[in-house]
C-alpha positions as CSV (number, residue, x, y, z in Angstrom):
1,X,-54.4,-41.4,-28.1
2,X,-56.9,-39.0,-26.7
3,X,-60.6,-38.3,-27.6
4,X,-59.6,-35.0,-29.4
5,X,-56.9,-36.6,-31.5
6,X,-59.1,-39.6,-32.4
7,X,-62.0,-37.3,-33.7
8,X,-59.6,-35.6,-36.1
9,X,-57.9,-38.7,-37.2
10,X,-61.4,-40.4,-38.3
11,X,-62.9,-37.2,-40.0
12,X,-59.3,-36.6,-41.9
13,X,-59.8,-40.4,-42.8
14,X,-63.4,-40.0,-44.0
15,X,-62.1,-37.4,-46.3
16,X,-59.1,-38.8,-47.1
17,X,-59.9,-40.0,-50.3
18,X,-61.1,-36.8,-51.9
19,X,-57.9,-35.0,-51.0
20,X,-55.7,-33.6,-54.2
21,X,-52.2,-33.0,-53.5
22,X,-51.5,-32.1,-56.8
23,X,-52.7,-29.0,-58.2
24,X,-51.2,-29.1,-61.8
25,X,-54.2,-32.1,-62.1
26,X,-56.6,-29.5,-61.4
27,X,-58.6,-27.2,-63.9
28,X,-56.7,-24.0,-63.3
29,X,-60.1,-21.9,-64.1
30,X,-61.6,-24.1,-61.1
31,X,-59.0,-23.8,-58.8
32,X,-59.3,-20.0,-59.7
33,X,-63.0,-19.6,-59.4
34,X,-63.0,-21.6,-56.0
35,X,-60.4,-19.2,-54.7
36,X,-62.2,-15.8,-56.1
37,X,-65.6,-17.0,-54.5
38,X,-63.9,-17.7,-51.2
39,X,-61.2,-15.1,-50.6
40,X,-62.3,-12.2,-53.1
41,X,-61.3,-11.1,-56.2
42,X,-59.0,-8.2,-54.5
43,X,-57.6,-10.7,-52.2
44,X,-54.0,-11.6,-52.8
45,X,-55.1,-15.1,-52.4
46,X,-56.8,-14.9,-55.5
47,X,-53.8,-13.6,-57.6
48,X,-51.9,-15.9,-60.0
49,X,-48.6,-14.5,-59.7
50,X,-48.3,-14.3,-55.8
51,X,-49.7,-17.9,-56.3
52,X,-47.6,-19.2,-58.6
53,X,-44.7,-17.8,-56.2
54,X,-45.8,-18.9,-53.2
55,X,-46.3,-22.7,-54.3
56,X,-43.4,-22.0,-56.6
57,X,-40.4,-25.5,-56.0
58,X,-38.1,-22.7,-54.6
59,X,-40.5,-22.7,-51.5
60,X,-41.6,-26.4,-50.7
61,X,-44.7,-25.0,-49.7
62,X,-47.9,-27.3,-50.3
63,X,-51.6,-27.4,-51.3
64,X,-54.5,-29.8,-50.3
65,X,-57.9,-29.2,-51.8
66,X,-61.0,-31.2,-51.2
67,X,-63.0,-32.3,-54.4
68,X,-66.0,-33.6,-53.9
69,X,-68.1,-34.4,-57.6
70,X,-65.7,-33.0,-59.3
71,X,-65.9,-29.4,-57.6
72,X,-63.5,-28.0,-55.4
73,X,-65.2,-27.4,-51.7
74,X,-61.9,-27.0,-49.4
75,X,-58.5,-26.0,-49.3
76,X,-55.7,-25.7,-46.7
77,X,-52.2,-24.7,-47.7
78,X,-49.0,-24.7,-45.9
79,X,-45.7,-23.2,-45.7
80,X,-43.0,-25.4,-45.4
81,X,-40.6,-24.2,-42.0
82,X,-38.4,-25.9,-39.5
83,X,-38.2,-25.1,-35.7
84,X,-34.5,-24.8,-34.4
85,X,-35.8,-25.8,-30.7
86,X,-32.5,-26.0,-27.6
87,X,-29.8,-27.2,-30.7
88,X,-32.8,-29.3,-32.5
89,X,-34.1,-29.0,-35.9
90,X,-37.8,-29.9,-36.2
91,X,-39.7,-30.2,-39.2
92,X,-42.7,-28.1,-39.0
93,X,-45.1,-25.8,-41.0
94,X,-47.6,-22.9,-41.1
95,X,-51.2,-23.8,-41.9
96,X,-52.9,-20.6,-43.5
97,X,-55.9,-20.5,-45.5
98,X,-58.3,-22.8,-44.5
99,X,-61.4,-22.2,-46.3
100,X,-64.2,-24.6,-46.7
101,X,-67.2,-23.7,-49.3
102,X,-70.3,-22.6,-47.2
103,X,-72.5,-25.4,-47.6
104,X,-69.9,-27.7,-46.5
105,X,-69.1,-26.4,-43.2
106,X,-70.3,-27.9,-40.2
107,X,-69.6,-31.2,-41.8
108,X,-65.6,-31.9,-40.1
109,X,-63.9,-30.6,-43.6
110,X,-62.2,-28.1,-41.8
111,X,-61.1,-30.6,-39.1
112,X,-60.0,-32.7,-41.8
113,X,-58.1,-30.7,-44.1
114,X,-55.9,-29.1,-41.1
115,X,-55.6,-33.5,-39.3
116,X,-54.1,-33.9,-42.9
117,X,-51.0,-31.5,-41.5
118,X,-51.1,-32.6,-38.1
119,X,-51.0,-36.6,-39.5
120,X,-48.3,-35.7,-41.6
121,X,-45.8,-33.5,-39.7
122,X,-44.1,-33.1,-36.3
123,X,-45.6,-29.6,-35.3
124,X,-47.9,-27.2,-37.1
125,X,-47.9,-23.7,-36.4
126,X,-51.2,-21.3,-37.2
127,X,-50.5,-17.4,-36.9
128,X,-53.1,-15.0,-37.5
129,X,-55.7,-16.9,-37.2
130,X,-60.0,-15.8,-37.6
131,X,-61.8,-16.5,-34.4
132,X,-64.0,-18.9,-35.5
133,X,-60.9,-20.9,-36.9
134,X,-59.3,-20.0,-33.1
135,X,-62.4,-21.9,-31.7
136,X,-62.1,-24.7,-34.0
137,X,-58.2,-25.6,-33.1
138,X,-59.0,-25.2,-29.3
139,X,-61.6,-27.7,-29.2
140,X,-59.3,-30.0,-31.5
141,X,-56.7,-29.9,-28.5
142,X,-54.3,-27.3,-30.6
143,X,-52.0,-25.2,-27.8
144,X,-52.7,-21.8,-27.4
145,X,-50.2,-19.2,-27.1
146,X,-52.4,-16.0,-26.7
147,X,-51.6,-13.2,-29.3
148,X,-48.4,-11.6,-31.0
149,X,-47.2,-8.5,-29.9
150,X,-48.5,-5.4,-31.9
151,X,-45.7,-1.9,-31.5
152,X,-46.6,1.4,-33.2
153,X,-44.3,4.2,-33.0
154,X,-45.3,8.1,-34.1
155,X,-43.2,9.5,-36.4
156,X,-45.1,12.5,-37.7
157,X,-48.2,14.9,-36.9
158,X,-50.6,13.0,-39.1
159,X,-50.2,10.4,-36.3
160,X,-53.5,12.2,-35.1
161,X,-54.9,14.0,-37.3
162,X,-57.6,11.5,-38.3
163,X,-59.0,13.2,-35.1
164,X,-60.3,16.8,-35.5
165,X,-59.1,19.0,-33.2
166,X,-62.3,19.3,-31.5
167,X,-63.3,15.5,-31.1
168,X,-61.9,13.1,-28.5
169,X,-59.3,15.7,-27.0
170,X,-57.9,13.4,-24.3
171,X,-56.8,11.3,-27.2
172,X,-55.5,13.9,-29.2
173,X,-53.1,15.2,-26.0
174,X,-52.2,12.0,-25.2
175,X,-51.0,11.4,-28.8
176,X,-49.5,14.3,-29.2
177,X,-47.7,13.7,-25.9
178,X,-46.7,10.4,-27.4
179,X,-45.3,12.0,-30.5
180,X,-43.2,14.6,-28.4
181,X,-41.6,11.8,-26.2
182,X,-41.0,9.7,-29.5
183,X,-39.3,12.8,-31.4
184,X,-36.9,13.4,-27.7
185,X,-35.9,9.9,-27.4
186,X,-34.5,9.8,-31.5
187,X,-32.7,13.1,-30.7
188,X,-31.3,11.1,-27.7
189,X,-30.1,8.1,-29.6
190,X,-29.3,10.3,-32.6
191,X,-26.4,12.4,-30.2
192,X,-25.4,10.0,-28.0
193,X,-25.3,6.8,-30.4
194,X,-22.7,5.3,-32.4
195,X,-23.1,6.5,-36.0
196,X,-24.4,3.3,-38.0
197,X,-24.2,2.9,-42.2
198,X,-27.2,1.4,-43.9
199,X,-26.2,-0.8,-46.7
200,X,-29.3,-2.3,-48.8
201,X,-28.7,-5.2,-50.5
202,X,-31.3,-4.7,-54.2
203,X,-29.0,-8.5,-55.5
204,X,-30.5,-11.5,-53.7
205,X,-27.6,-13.3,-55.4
206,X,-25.1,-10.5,-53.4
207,X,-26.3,-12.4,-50.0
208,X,-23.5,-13.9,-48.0
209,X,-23.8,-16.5,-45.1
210,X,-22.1,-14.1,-42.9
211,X,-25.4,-12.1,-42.4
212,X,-27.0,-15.2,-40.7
213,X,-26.4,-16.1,-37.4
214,X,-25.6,-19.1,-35.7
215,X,-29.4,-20.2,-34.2
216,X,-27.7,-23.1,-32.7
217,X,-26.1,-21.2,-30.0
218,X,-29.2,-20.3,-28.4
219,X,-32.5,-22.1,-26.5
220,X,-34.6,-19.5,-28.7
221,X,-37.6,-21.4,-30.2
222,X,-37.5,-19.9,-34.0
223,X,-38.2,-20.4,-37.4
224,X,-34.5,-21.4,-39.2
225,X,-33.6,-19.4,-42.3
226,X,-31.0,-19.7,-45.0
227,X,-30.2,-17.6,-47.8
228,X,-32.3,-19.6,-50.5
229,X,-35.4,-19.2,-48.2
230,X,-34.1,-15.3,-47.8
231,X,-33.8,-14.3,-52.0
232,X,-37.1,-16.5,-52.0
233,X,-39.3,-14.9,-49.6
234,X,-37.9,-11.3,-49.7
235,X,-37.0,-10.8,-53.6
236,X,-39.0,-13.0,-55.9
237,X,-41.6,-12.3,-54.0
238,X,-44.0,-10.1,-56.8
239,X,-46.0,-7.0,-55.3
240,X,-46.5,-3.7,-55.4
241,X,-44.9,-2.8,-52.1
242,X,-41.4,-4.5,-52.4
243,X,-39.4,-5.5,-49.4
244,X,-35.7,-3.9,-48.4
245,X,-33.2,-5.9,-47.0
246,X,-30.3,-4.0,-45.1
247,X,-27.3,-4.5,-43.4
248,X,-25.5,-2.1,-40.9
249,X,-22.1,-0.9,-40.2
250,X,-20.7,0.2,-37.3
251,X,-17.4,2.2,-37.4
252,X,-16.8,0.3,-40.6
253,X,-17.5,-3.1,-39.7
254,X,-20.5,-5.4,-40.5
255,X,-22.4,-6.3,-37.3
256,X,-24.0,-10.0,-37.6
257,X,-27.6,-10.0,-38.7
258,X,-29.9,-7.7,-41.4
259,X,-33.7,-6.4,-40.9
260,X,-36.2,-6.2,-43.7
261,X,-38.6,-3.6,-44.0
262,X,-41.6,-2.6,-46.4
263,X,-43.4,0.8,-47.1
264,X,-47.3,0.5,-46.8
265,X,-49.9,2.3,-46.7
266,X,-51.9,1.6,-42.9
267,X,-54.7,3.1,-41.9
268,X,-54.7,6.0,-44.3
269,X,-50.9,6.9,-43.3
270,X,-47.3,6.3,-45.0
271,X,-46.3,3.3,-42.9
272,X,-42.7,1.4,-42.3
273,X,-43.3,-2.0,-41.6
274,X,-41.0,-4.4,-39.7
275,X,-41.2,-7.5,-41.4
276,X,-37.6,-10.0,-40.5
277,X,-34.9,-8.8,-38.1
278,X,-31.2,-11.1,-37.1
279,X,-29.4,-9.9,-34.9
280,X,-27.3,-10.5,-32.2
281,X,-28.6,-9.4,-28.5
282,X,-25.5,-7.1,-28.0
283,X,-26.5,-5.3,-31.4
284,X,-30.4,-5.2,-31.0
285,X,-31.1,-1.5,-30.1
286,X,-28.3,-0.7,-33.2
287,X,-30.7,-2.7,-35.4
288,X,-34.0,-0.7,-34.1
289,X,-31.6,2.9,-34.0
290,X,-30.9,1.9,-38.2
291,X,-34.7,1.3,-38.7
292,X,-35.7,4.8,-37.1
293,X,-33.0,6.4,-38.9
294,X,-34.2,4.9,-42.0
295,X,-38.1,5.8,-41.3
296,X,-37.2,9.9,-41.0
297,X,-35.3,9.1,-44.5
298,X,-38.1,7.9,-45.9
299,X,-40.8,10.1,-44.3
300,X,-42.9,7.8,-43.1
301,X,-45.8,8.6,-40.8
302,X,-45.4,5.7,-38.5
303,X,-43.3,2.6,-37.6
304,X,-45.2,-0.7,-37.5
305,X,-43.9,-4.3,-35.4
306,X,-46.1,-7.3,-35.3
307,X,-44.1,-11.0,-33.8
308,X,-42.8,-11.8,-30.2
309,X,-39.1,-11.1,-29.5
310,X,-39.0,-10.1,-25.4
311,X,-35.1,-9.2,-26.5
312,X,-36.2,-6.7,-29.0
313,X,-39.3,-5.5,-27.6
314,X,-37.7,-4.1,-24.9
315,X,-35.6,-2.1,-27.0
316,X,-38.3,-1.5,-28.9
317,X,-39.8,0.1,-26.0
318,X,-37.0,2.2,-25.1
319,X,-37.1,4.1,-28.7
320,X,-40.7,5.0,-28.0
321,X,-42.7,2.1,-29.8
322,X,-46.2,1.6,-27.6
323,X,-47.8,-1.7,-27.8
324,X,-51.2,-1.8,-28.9
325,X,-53.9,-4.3,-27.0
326,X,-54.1,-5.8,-31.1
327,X,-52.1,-8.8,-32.5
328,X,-52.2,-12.4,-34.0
329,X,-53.8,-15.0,-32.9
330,X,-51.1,-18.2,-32.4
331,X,-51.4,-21.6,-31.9
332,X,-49.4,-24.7,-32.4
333,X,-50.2,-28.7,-32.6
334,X,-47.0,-30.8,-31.5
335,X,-47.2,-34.6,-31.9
336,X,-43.3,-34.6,-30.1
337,X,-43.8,-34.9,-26.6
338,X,-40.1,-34.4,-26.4
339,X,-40.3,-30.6,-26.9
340,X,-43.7,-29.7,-25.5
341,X,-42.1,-28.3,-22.6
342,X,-39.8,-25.6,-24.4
343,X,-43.0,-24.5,-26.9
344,X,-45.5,-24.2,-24.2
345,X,-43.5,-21.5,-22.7
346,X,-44.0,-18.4,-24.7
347,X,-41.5,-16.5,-23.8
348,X,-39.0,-19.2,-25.6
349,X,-40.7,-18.0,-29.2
350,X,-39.0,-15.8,-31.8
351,X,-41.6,-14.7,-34.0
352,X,-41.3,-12.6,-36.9
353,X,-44.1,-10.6,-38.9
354,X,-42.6,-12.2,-42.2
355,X,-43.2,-16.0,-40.2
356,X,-46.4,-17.6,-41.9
357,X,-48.7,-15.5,-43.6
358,X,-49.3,-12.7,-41.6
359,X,-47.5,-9.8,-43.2
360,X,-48.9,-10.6,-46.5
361,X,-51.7,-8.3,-46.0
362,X,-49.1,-5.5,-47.1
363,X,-48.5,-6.9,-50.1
């Protein structure tokens, strides 16, 4: 065992004992105060219905908070995952949340609340993580996979016209010449590509198997789904932004797969977000061709992709999505030495903006 991974194991020892599993043994107003003092009262963390889902038994998600005379001074949550890793199934989750009260930072709680996932599981995943967090893991030995990819593509004029006509005018043209070359390529796709049906499924219980595709049959390093986990994540989920699950057709026939979207408002602009897409490599740029059809439907000002998908980033690419220097910070801790080899390679990784927490922030 190395120095790293014995400092963690004897400060998540030393606070062992004042770890609560079991938040129905908790004063609800306390467990609500701590969480309003920490996150905000305008912070979806702080909300009891998108709490009560997301710990909900449909999700197998967990909480751990740290008591200490009886006051609540930590917290770390998790979302309960599994890896499909080269025809492997690895149990794994997402950390999010860490928050330690003020006055008790400094002290290891941090280190402690996040050794209890790493004691207790096979790998744990953080995405979109704080900087100071970022520090933290790197110093506890966590791997470090650099940033998600961040894609914006113009679908409008109000693209730029946060910039007056007068200020910044290299920026303007070069948006506007952005725009132009994004408007030229849809035409393109629109002529020259097969005409596609968009069916949205509104019924989680009107999901079939056949949308899901066989994750087995590929060396892809990605979260698993199944169509409990689907309904769960994408329909019970409560908000004022509700996700839409599609399927496509193509001459008539189902292609394998579905994408998710959500309208949001981003940066003072109507904006469709890409939150989940499945499908297979063959299909991908019929996938991204539905979702730009879809965003001149709805009139959205922009199209938004956050994950890492080399397959469908290069076909995001070719539709006139430009990646932006921004995206989520990702790191792992893997106590499986038998598949460090396939995660430390990045380019292995499917990630998706609906994987962890990170597209919660449209919610």
């Amino acid at each position: 065992m190395n120095r790293q991974r014995k400092i963690i194991d004897r400060l998540y020892h030393q606070f062992e004992n004042d770890f609560c599993h079991e938040v129905s043994e908790l004063d609800p107003e306390k467990v609500s105060e701590f969480q309003v003092s920490e996150f905000g009262a305008n912070s979806i963390l702080s909300d009891i219905d998108f709490n009560n889902w997301l710990f909900s038994e449909a999700s197998k998600n967990k909480r751990v908070f740290c008591i200490s005379d009886d006051e609540i001074v930590g917290q770390q949550s998790a979302l309960q995952s599994e890896l499909s890793i080269q025809d492997e199934s690895v149990d794994c989750v997402c950390a999010i949340n860490l928050m330690v009260k003020e006055d008790w930072r400094m002290k290891g709680l941090g280190v402690a609340l996040t050794g209890e996932l790493i004691s207790n599981h096979e790998l744990v995943v953080c995405l979109g993580v704080s900087e100071d967090a970022h520090r933290m893991f790197i110093r506890q030995g966590w791997s470090d996979m650099g940033k998600t990819h961040n894609f914006v593509k113009p679908m409008k004029l109000k693209f730029w016209n946060e910039y007056g006509p007068l200020t910044n005018l290299f920026k303007n043209l070069r948006l506007i010449f952005a725009l132009t070359l994004s408007k030229m390529t849809d035409l393109f796709y629109r002529i020259f590509s097969k005409k596609l049906t968009l069916n949205r499924i509104e019924d989680k219980n009107k999901l079939e198997e056949s949308i899901l595709l066989n994750q087995e049959k590929t060396e892809k390093v990605q979260f698993k789904r199944n169509l409990q986990y689907l309904a769960w994540r994408y329909f019970d989920i409560p908000g004022y932004h509700p996700y839409q699950f599609y399927t496509i057709n193509d001459k008539q026939h189902r292609l394998p797969g579905y994408f998710v979207i959500k309208v949001s408002d981003y940066e003072n602009k109507k904006a469709l977000i890409i939150s989940d897409i499945e499908a297979q490599t063959e299909d991908v740029g019929k996938f991204v061709d539905a979702i730009v059809k879809l965003a001149k439907q709805k009139k959205t000002d922009i199209i938004l992709y956050n994950g890492f998908n080399l397959a469908l980033e290069k076909k995001l690419k070719t539709r006139r999505f430009y990646q932006r220097p921004s995206g989520d910070i990702f790191v792992y801790y893997c106590n499986n030495k038998n598949i460090e080899n396939a995660l430390s390679n990045k380019e292995n990784w499917v990630i998706k903006f609906s994987d962890s927490d990170m597209d919660f922030s449209y919610y």
